[in-house]
C-alpha positions in Angstrom: -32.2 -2.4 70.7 -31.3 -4.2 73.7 -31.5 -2.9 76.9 -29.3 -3.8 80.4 -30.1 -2.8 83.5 -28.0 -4.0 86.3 -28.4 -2.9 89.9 -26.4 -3.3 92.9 -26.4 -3.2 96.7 -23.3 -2.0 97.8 -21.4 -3.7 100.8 -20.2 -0.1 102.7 -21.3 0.0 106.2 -22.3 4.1 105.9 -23.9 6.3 103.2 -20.3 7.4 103.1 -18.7 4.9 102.7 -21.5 3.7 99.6 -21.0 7.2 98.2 -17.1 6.4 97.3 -18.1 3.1 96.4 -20.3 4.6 93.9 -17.3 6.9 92.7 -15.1 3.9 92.3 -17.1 2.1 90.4 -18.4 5.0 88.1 -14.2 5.5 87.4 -14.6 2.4 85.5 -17.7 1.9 84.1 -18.3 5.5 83.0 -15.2 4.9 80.3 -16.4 1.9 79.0 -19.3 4.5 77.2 -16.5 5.3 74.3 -14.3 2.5 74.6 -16.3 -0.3 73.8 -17.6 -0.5 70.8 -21.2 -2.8 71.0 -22.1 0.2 74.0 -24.9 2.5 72.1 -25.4 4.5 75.5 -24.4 4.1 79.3 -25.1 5.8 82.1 -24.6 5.1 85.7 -26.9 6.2 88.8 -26.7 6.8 92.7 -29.9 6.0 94.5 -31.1 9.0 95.5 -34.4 7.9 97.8 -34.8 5.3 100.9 -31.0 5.0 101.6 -30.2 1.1 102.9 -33.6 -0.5 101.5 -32.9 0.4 97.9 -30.3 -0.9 95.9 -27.3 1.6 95.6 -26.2 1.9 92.1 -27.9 1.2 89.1 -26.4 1.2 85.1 -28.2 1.4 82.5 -26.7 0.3 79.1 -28.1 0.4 75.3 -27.1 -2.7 72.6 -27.9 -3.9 69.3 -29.2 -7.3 70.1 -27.7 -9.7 73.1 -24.5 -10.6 71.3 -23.4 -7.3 71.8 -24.0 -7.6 75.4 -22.1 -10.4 74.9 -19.1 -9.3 73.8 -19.2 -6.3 76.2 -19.3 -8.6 78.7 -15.8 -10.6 78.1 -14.8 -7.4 76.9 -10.7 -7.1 78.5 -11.6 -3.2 79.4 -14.7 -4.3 81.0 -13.1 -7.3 83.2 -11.8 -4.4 85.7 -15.4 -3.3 86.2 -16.2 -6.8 86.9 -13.5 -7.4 89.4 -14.7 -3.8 91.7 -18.3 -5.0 91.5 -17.5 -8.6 92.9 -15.4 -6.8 95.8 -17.9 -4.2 97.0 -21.8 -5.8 95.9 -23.4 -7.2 98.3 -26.1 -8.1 95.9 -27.4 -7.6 92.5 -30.0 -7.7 90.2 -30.5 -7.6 86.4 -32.9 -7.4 83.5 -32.8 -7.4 80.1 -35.5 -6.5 77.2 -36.0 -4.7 73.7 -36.7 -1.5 73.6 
């Protein structure tokens, strides 16, 4: 099992304004849980602690082995995902490693 972790630093000005940032994004990702096939288990997670020196939003997502990270990754229902994230991360980090 593969696991992907992905975290980002949203670009909102205001805990607010990260807060429906957060929402947006977990509209699209949250789907992608039944709808793409390769995903064993997603979840999505608003920092909670130290708001504006952690990262924002973290995902946490469950594969096989790397090539179904792959696909999931040129996955067509996932490319909307992609396109919020590049709009509103200021930064982001990733890791990946077998569980």
């Amino acid at each position: 099992m593969l696991r992907h972790i992905v975290s980002w630093k949203l670009n909102g000005e205001t805990r607010a304004e990260r807060d429906e940032q957060a929402e947006r994004v977990r509209a699209v990702i949250e789907p992608l849980r039944d709808s793409i096939a390769e995903v064993r288990a997603l979840s999505l997670h608003r920092n909670e602690l130290h708001d504006g020196a952690n990262f924002d939003l973290t995902l946490i997502a469950d594969f096989d082995d790397a090539a179904g990270l792959a696909a999931y990754a040129v996955h067509p229902e996932h490319q909307p995902a992609v396109a919020l994230l590049k709009e509103l991360a200021a930064g982001r980090v990733a890791t990946d490693f077998t569980v």
